[in-house]
N, C-alpha and C positions, 0 to 999 in steps of 0.2 A: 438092578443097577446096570446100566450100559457105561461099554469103554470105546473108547476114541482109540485105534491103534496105528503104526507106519510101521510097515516092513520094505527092509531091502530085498529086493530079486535079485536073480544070480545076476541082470546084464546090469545090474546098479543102480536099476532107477525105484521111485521110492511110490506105494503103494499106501494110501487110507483106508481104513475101513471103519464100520463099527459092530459092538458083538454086545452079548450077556457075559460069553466065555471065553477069553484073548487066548489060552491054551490050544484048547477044542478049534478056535478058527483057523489058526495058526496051523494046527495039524491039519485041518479041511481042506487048505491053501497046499500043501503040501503033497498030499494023495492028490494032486489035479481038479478037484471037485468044488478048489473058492472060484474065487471071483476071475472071468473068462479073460481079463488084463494077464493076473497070475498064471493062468494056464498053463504059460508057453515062455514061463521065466522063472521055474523051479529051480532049486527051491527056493522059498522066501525065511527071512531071519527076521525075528520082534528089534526094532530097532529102538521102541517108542511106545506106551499106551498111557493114556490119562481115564481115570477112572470119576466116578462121582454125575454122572449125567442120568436124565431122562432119555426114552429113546427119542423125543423131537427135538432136545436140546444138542444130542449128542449127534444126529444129523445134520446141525444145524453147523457145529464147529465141525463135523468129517467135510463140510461143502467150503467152510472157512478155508481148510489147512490143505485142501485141491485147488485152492486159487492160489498159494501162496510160491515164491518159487522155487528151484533146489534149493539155494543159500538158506533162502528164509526157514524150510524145512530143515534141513539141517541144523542149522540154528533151532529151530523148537527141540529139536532130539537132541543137542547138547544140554540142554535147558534155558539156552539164553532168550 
């Protein structure tokens, strides 16, 4: 099963990913070693993960939820 996730970085802006393991990433993001956006905006907080995808579907809705804009994201991470 892949997850869809968004975290907060410390300057506030909001990062997508997707994983097998939202913990494990989460922690990857965090020693410096995710994704090179995160790098240099430690640390990052789980704001967000939706679970239940394939890995093409769930790339599919990470390229969704990177076009969408802060509100809209925000909005997905309240649940609206």
């Amino acid at each position: 099963m892949w997850y869809v996730y968004i975290v907060e970085c410390s300057d506030g802006t909001l990062y997508t990913g997707i994983t097998t393991d939202v913990n494990k990433r989460i922690e990857t993001h965090n020693k410096g070693k995710g994704a090179k956006y995160s790098k240099t905006r430690l640390p990052v907080v789980l704001r967000a993960s939706f679970d239940g995808f394939d890995k093409s579907t769930a790339a599919k809705e990470e390229y969704r939820i990177k076009k969408l804009t802060r509100k809209e994201k925000i909005n997905l991470i309240n649940g609206n």
